[in-house]
C-alpha positions in Angstrom: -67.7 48.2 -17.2 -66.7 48.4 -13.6 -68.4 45.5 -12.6 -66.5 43.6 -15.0 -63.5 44.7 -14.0 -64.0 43.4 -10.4 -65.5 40.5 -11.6 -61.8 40.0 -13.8 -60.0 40.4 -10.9 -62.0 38.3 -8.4 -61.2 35.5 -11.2 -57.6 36.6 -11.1 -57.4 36.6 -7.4 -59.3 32.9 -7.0 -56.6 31.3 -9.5 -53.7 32.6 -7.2 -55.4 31.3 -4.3 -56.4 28.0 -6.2 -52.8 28.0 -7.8 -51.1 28.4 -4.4 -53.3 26.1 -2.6 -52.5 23.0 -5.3 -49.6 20.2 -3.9 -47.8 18.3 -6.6 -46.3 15.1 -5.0 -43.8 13.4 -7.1 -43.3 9.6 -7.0 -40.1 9.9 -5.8 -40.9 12.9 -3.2 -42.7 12.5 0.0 -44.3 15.7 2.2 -44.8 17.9 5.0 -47.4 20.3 5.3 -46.0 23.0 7.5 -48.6 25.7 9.3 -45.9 28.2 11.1 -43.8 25.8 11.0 -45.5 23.3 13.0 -46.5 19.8 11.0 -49.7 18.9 10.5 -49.9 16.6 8.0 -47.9 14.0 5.9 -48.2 13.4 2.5 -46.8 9.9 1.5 -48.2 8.8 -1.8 -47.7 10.8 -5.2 -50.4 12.9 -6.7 -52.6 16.2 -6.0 -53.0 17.4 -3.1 -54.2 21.0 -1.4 -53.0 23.0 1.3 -54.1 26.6 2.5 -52.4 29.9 0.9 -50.3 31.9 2.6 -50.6 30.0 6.0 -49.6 26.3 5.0 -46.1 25.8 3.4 -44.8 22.8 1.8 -41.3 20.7 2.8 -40.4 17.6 0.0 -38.2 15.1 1.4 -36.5 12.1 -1.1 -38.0 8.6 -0.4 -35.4 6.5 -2.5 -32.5 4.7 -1.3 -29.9 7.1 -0.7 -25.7 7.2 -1.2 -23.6 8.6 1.6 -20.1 8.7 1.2 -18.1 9.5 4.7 -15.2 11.2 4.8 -12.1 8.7 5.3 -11.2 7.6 8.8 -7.8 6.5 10.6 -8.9 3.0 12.7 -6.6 2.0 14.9 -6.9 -1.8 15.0 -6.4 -4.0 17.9 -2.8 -5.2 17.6 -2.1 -1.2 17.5 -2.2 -1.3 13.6 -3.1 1.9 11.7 -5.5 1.8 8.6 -7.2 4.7 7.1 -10.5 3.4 6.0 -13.3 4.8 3.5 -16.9 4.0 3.6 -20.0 4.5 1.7 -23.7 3.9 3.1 -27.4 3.6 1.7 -29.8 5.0 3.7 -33.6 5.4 3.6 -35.8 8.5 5.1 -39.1 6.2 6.5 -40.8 8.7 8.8 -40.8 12.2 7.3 -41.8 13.6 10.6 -39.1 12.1 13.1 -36.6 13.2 9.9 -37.8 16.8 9.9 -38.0 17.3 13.7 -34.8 15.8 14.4 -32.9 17.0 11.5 -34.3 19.2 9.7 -33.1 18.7 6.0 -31.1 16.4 4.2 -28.1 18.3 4.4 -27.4 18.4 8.4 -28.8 14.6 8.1 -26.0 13.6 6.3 -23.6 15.2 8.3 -25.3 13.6 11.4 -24.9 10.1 10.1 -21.0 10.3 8.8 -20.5 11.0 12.6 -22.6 7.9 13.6 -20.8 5.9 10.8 -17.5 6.9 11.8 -18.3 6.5 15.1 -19.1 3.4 14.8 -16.3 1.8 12.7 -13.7 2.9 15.0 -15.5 1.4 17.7 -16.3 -2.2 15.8 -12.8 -2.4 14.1 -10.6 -1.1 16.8 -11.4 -4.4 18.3 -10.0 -6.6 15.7 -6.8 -7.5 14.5 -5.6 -5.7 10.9 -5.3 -9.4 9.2 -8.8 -9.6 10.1 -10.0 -6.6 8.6 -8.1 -7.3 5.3 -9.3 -10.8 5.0 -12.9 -12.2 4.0 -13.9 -12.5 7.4 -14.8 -8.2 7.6 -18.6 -9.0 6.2 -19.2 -9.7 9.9 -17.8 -6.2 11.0 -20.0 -4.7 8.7 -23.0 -6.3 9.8 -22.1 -4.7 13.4 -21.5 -0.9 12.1 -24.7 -1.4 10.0 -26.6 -2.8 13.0 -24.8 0.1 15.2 -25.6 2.4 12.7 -28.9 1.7 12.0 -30.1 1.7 15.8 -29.2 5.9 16.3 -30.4 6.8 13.0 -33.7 5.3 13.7 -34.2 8.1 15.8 -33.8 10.8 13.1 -36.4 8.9 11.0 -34.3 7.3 9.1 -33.2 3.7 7.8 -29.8 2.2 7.2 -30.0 0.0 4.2 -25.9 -0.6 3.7 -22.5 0.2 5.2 -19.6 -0.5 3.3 -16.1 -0.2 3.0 -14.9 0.9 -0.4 -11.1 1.2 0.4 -8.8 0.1 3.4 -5.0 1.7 2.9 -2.4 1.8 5.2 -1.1 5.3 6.0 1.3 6.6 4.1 4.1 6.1 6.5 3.3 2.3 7.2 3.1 1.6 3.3 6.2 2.7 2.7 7.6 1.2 5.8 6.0 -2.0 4.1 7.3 -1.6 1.0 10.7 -1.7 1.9 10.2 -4.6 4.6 8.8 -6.2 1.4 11.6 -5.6 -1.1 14.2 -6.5 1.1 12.8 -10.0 1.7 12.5 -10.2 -1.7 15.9 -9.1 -2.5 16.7 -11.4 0.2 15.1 -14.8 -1.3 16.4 -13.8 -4.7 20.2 -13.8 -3.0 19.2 -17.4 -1.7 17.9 -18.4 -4.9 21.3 -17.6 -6.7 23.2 -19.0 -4.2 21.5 -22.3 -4.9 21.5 -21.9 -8.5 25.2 -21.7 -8.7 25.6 -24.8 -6.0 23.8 -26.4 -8.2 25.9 -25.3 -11.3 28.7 -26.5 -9.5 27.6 -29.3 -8.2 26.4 -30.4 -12.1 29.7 -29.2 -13.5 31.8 -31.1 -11.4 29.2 -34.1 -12.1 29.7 -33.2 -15.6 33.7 -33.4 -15.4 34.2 -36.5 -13.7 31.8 -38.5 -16.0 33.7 -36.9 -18.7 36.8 -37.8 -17.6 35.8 -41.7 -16.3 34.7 -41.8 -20.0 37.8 -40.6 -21.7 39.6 -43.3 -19.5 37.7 -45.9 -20.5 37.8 -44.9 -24.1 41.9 -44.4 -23.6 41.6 -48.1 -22.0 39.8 -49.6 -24.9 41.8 -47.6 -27.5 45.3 -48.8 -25.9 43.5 -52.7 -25.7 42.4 -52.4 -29.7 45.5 -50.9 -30.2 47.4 -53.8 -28.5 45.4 -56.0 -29.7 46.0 -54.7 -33.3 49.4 -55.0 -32.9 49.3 -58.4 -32.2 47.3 -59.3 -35.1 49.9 -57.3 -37.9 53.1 -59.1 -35.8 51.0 -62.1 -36.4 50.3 -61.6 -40.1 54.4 -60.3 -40.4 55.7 -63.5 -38.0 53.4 -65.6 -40.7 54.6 -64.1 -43.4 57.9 -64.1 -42.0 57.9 -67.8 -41.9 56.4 -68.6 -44.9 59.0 -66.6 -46.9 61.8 -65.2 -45.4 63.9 -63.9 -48.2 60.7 -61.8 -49.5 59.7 -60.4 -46.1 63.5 -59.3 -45.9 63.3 -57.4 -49.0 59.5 -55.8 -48.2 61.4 -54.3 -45.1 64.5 -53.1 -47.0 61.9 -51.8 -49.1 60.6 -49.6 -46.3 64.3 -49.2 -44.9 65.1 -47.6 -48.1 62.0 -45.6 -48.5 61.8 -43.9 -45.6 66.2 -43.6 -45.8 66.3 -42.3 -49.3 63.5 -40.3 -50.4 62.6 -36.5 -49.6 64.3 -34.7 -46.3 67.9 -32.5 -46.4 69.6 -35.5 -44.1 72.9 -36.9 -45.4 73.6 -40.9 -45.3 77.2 -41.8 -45.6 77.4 -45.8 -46.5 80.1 -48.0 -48.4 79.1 -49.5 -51.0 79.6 -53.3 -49.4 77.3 -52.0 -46.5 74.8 -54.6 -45.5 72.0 -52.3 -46.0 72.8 -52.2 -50.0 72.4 -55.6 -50.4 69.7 -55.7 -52.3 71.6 -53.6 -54.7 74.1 -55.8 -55.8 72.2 -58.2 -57.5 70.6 -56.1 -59.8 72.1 -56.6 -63.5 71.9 -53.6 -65.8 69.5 -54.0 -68.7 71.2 -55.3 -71.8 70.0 -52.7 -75.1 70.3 -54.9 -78.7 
């Protein structure tokens, strides 16, 4: 019975020391076997692996591509224009043993390379000009911080795979400074705009008038030549008339003599009877009744 118990717990005591002796590499892990903290060997590929209990220990370090995003940073570009810049990186650890004598952990390597990247874009974009670093032309700048970047972190092990920019704002001050430089030229070309517009308006109004009024002269000028020419044509038709009987054409306008005279309106006419304008009156007979 006692010999079974030992026996139990020798069985007990070899599956702790199996169990902590046992590595478990991930795919996506890489590691460091650590003896008192001194290295002594590096684990790249996934799988099982074995270490010894109790003396070995075990550090895991990421071997994907990694995002870093830097705090943002006032630049200072050549012409002496400010622009508060935000970047982003992508880096890679490729030698686990530079990383962990150099750095450590992850942690203080981050902090390490937002200094570096930093650094570096203040250094690379302090040299151009702020229409540069807005424009197209900035891929080239960030080919330099990358490069610049990726030569000091090679010595912490580690590999720069991208640096980029992800925003590039003025300060605060300088924007609204901007804004206002902006709204006043625009406030400026909208004055100029309605100060054309209504030359214009004028200048088409005016246009507008003296066509208007050349074409109510002419139309004044050809009324008053048909009317003239109208009034030729009826003293024609009365001189013809006229002449071909005289004694009617008499007594048509004694017709309109007496119509306009006689009928309608509150004006008086005082006339003898013997007056020449009732002498059309004193040839009419009255009308016999049988």
């Amino acid at each position: 019975m006692k010999a079974g118990k030992i026996f139990a717990g020798i069985l007990v005591l070899i599956g702790v020391v199996a169990f902590l002796s046992i590595i478990i590499v991930k795919e996506v892990n890489q590691a460091i076997i650590l003896q008192f903290g001194d290295p002594k060997r590096i684990i790249m590929k996934p799988g099982l692996n074995f270490k010894i209990p109790f003396i070995q220990n075990v550090v895991y370090l990421d071997k994907r591509i990694l995002n870093l995003d830097t705090p943002p940073e006032e630049v200072i570009a050549s012409d002496q224009k400010r622009l508060i810049v935000d970047a982003f990186a992508r880096f890679q650890i490729v030698d686990p043993l530079k990383f962990y004598i150099s750095v450590g952990d992850e942690r203080v390597a981050r902090s390490r390379l937002s200094t570096i990247i930093n650094s570096r874009i203040r250094n690379v974009l302090g040299q151009e000009e702020l229409q540069t670093l807005l424009s197209k032309d900035r891929s080239k700048q960030m080919e330099l911080i990358k490069e610049g970047v990726n030569n000091e972190a090679q010595n912490f092990g580690i590999s720069i795979v991208d640096v980029r920019i992800k925003r590039a704002d003025l300060p605060q001050a300088n924007s609204d400074a901007i804004y206002r430089r902006m709204q006043t030229e625009r406030e400026r070309e909208a004055k100029e705009f309605r100060a054309q517009g209504a030359e214009m308006a004028v200048t088409i109004t005016s246009t507008a008038d003296k066509e208007v009024t050349v074409i109510l002269a002419d139309a004044q000028k050809q009324s008053e030549i048909m009317k003239g020419e109208g009034d030729g044509t009826r003293n024609k038709i009365f001189a013809d008339a006229f002449g071909q009987d005289p004694e009617f054409f008499a007594f048509y306008r004694a017709m309109q003599a007496y119509e306009k005279a006689l009928i309608g309106g509150e004006t008086s006419l005082i006339l003898s009877p013997d007056s020449e304008f009732f002498k059309f009156f004193g040839n009419i007979k009255p009308e016999i009744k049988q």
